[in-house]
GUDREN-141467 format. One record per residue: residue number from 1; y, z, x of N, C-alpha, C, O in turn. Coordinates in pm, 1 decimal, m for minus. Layout:
NUM, Y, Z, X, Y, Z, X, Y, Z, X, Y, Z, X
...
END
This chain:
1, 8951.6, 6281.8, 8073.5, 9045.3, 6311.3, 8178.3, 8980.1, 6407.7, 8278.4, 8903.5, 6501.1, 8254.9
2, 9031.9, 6359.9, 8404.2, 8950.8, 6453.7, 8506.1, 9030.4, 6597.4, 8545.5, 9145.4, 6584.8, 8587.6
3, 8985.2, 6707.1, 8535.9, 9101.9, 6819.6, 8564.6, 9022.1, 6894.1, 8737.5, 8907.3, 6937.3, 8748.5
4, 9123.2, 6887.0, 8842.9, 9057.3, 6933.2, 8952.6, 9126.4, 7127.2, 8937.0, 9218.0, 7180.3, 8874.3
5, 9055.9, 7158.8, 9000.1, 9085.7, 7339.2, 9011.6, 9107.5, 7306.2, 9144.6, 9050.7, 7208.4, 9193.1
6, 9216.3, 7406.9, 9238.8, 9206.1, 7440.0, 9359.3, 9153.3, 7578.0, 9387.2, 9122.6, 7622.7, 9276.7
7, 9131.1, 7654.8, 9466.1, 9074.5, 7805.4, 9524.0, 9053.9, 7764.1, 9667.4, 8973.3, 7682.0, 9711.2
8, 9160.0, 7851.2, 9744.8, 9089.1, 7841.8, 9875.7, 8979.9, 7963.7, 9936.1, 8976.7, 8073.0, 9879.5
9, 8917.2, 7943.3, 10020.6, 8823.4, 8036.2, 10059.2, 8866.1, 8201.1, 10052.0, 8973.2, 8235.0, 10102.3
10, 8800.6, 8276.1, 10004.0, 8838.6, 8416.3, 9988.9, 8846.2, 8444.0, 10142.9, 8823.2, 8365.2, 10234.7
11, 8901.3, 8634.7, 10150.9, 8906.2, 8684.7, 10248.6, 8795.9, 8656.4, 10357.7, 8676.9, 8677.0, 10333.9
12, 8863.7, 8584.5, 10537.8, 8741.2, 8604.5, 10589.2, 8775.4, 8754.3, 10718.4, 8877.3, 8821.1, 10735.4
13, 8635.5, 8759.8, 10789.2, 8674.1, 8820.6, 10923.6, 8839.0, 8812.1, 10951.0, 8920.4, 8901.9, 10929.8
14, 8866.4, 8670.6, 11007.2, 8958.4, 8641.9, 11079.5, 9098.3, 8660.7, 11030.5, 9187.5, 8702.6, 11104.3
15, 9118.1, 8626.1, 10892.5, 9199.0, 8715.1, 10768.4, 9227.5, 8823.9, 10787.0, 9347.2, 8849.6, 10800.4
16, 9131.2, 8927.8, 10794.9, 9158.3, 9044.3, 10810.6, 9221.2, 9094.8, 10941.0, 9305.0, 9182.6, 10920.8
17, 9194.4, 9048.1, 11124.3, 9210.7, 9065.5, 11177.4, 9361.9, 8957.0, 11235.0, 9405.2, 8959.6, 11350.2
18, 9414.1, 8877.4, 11131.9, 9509.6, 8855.1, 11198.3, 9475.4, 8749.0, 11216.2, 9578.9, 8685.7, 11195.6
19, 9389.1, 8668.5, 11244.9, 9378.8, 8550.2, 11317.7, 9409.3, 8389.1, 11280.4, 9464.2, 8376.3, 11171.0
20, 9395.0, 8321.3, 11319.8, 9433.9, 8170.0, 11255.6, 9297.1, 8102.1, 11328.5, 9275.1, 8055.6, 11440.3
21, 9208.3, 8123.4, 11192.4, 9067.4, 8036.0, 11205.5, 9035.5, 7913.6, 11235.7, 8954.8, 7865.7, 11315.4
22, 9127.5, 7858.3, 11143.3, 9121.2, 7676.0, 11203.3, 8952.9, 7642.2, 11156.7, 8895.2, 7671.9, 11052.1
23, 8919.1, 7593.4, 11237.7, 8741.1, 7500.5, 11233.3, 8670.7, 7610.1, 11249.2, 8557.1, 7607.7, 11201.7
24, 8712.7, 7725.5, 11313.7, 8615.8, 7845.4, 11376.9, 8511.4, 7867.6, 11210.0, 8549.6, 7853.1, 11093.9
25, 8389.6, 7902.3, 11257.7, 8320.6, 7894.9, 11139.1, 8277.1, 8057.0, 11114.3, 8167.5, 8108.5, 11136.4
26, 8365.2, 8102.1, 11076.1, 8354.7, 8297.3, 11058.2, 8323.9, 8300.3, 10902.5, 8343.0, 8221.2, 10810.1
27, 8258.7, 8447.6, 10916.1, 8230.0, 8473.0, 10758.9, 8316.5, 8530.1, 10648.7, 8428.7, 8570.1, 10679.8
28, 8284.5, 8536.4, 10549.5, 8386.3, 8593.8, 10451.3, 8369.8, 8770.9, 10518.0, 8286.2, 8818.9, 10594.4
29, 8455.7, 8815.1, 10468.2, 8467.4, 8979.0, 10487.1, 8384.5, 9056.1, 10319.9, 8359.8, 8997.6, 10214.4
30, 8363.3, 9187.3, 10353.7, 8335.0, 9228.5, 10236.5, 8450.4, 9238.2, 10142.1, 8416.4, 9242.0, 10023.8
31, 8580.1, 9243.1, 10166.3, 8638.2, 9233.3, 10053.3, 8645.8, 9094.4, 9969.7, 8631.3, 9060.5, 9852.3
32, 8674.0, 9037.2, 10083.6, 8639.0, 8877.9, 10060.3, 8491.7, 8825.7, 9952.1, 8502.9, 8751.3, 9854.7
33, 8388.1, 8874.5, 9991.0, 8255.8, 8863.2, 9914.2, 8286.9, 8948.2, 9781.8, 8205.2, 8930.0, 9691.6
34, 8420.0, 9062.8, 9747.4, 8415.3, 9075.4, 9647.8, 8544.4, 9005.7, 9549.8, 8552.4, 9023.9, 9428.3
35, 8620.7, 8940.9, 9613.6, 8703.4, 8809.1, 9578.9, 8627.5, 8708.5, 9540.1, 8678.6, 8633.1, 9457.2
36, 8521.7, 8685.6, 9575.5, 8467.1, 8569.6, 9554.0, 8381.4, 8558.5, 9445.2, 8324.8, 8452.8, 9417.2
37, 8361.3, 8721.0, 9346.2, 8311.0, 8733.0, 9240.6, 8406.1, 8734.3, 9144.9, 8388.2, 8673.1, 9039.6
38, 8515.6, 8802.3, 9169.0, 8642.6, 8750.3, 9109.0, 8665.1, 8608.9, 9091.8, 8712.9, 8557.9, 8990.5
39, 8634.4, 8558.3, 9178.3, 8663.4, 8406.0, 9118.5, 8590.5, 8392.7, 9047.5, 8629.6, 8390.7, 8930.8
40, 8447.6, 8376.4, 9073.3, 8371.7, 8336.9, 8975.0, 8377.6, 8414.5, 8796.6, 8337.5, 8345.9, 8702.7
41, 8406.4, 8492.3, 8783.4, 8475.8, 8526.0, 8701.0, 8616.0, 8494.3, 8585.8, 8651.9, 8527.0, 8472.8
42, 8660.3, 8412.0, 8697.2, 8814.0, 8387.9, 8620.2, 8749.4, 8223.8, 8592.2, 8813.6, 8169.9, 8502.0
43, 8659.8, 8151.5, 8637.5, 8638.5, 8024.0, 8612.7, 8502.9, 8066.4, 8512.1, 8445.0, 7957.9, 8507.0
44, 8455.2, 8121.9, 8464.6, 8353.1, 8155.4, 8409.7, 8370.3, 8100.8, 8243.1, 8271.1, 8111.3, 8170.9
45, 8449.7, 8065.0, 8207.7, 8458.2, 7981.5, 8102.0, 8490.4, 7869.3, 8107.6, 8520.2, 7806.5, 8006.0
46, 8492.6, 7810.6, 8242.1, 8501.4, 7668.0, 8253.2, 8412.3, 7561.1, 8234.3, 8298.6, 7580.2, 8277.4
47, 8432.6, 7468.5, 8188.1, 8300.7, 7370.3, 8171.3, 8333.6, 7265.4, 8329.7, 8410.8, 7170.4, 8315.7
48, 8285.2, 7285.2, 8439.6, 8264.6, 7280.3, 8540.8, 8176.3, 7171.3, 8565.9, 8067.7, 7173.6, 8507.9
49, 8207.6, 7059.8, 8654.9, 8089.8, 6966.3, 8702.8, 8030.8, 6929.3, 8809.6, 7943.0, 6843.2, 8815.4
50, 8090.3, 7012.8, 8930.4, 8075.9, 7033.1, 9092.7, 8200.0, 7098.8, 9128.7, 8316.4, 7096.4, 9088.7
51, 8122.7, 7168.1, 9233.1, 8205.9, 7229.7, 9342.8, 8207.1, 7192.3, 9461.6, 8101.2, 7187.1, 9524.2
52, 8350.6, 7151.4, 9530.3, 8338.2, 7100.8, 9650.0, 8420.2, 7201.4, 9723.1, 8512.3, 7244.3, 9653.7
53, 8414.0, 7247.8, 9834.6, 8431.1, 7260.3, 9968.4, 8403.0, 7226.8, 10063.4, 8308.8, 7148.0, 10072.0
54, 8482.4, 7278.1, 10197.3, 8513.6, 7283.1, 10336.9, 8309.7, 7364.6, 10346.6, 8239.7, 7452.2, 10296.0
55, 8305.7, 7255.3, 10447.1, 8115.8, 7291.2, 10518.5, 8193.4, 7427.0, 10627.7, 8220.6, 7408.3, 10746.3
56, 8208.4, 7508.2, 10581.6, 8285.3, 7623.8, 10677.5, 8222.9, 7763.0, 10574.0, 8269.1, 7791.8, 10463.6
57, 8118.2, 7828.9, 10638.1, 8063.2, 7903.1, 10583.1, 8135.5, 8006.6, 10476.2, 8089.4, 8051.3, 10371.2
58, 8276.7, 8032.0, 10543.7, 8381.0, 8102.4, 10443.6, 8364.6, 8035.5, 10297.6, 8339.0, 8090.5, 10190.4
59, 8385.9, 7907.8, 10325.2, 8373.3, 7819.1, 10205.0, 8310.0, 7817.8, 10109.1, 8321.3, 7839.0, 9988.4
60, 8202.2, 7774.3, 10217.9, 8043.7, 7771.5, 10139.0, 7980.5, 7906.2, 10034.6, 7941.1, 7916.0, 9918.3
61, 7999.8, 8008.2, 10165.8, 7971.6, 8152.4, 10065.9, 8058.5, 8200.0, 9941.7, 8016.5, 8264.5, 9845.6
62, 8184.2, 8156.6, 9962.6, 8306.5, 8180.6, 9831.7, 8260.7, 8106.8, 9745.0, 8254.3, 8156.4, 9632.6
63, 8213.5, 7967.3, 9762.2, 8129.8, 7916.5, 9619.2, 8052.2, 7984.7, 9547.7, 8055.5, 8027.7, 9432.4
64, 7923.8, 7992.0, 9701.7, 7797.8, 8025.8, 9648.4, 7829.3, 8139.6, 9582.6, 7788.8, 8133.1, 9466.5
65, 7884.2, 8240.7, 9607.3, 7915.6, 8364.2, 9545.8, 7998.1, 8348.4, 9395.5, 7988.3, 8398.0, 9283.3
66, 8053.1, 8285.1, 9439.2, 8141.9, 8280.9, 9302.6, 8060.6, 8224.6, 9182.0, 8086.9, 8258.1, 9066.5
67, 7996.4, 8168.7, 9202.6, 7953.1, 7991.8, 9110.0, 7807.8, 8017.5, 9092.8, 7744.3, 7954.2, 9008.4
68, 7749.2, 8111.4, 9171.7, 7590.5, 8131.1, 9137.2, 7567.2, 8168.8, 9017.1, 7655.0, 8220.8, 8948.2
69, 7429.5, 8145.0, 8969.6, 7382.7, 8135.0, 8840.7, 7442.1, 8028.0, 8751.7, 7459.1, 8034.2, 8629.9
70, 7464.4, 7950.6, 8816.2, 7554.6, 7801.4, 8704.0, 7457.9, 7701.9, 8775.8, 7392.7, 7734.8, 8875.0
71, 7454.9, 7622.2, 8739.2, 7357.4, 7499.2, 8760.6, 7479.5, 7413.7, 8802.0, 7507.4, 7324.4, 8721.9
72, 7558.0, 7424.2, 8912.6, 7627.3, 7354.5, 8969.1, 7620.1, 7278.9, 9072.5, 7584.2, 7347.4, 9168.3
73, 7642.5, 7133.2, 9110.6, 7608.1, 7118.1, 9268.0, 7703.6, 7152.5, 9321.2, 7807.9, 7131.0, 9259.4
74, 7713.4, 7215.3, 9446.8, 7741.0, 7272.8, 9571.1, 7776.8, 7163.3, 9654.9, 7685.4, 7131.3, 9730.9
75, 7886.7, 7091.7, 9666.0, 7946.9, 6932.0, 9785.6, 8001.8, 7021.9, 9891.1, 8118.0, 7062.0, 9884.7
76, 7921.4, 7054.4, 9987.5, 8028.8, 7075.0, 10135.3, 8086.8, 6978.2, 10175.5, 8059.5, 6878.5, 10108.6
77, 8155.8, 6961.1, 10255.5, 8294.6, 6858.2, 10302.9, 8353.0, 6872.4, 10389.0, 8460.8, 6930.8, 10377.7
78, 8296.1, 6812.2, 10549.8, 8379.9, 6888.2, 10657.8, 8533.6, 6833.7, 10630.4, 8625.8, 6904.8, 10670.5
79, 8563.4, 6710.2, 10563.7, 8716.3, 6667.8, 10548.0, 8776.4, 6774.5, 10449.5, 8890.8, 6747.8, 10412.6
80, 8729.2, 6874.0, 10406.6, 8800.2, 6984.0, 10324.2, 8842.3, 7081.9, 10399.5, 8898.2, 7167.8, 10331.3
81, 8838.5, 7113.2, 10545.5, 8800.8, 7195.4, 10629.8, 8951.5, 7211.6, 10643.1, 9017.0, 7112.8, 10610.0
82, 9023.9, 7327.5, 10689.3, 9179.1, 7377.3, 10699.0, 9212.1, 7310.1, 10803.3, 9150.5, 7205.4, 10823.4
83, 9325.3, 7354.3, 10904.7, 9380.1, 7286.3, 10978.9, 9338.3, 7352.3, 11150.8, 9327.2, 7468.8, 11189.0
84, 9326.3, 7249.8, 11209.1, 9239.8, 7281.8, 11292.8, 9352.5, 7304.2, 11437.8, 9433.1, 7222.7, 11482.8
85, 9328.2, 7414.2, 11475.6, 9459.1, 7481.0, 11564.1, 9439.2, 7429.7, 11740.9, 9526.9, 7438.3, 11826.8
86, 9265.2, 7364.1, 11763.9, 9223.9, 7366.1, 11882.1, 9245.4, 7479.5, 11949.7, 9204.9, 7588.6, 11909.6
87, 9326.3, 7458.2, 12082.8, 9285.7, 7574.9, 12206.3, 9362.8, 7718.5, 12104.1, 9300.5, 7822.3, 12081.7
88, 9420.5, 7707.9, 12084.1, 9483.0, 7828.4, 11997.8, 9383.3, 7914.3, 11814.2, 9400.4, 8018.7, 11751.3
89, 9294.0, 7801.6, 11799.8, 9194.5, 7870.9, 11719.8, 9175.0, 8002.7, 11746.9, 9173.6, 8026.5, 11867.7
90, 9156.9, 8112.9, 11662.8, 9136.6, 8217.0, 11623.7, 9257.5, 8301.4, 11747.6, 9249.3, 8400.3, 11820.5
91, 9350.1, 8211.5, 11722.3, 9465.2, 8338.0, 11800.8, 9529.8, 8403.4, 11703.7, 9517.5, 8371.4, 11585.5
92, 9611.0, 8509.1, 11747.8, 9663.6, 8564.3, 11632.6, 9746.3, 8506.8, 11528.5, 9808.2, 8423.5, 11594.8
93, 9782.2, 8497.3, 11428.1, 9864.6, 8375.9, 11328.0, 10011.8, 8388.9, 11404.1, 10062.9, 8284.1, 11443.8
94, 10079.7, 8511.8, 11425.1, 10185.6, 8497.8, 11460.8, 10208.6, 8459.5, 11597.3, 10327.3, 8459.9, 11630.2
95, 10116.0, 8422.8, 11694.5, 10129.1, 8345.4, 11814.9, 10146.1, 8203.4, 11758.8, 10253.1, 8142.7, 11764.6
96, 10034.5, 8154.6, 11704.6, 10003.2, 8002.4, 11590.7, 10122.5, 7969.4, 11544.0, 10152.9, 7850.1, 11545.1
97, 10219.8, 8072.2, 11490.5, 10366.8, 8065.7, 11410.2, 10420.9, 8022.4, 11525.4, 10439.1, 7900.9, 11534.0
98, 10461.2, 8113.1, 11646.0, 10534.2, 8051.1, 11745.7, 10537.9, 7941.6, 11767.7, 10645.4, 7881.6, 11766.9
99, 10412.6, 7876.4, 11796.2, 10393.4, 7757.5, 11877.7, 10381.6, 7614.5, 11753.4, 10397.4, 7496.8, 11785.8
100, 10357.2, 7652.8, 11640.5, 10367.4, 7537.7, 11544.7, 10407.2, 7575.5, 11406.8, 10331.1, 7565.8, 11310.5
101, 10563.0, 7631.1, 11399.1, 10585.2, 7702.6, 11293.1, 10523.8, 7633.2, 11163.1, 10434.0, 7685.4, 11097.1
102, 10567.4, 7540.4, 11140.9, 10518.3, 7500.4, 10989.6, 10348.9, 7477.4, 10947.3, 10310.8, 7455.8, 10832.3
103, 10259.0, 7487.6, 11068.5, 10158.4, 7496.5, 11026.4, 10082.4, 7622.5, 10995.7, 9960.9, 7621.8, 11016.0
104, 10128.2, 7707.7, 10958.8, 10048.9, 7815.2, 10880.4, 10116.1, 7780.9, 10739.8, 10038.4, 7755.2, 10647.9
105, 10239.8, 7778.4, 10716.9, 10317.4, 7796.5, 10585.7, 10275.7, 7656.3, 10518.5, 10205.9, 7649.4, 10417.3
106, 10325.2, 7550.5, 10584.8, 10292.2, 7401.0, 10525.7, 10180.1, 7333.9, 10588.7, 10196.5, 7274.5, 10695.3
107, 10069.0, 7338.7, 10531.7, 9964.7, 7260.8, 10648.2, 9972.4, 7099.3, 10617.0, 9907.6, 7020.0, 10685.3
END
């Protein structure tokens, strides 16, 4: 039987400042880089057979961070990528709320 895990990308920049990232390709934050050892941690007894994410460096580094030292492959996936806000990318979330309520809460 196949069992999938979800985790979305730890804390990034844009997280911290409020923003609604969308496609924008920002980095994890340092708290974020230390979330992302936390994860790797709480899956650390998993018998694991790939990791896939969003090709969105947040992504990518929350793996790599989490999952290093495992002999895992690493699947980026731009179709894993969040929801993409266009001209309103990296505006503040509660402008993003205004203008398309259900896409922060329900994507």
């Amino acid at each position: 039987m196949l069992t999938l895990f979800y985790s979305p990308h730890m804390t990034s920049v844009d997280n911290e400042a409020g923003r609604a990232s969308g496609h924008a390709d920002v980095p994890l934050s340092e708290p974020g880089r230390l979330q992302a050892r936390q994860l790797g941690q709480h899956y650390a007894t998993e018998a694991l057979a790939a990791i896939f994410c969003s090709d969105l460096q947040r992504a990518t580094t929350t793996a790599q961070i989490a999952f290093s030292g495992r002999d895992l492959p690493l699947v980026p996936d731009a179709r894993l990528r969040e929801y993409d806000y266009g001209d309103m990318t990296q505006y503040p979330i509660a402008q993003v709320e205004e203008e398309f309520p259900r896409r922060i809460t329900e994507p």
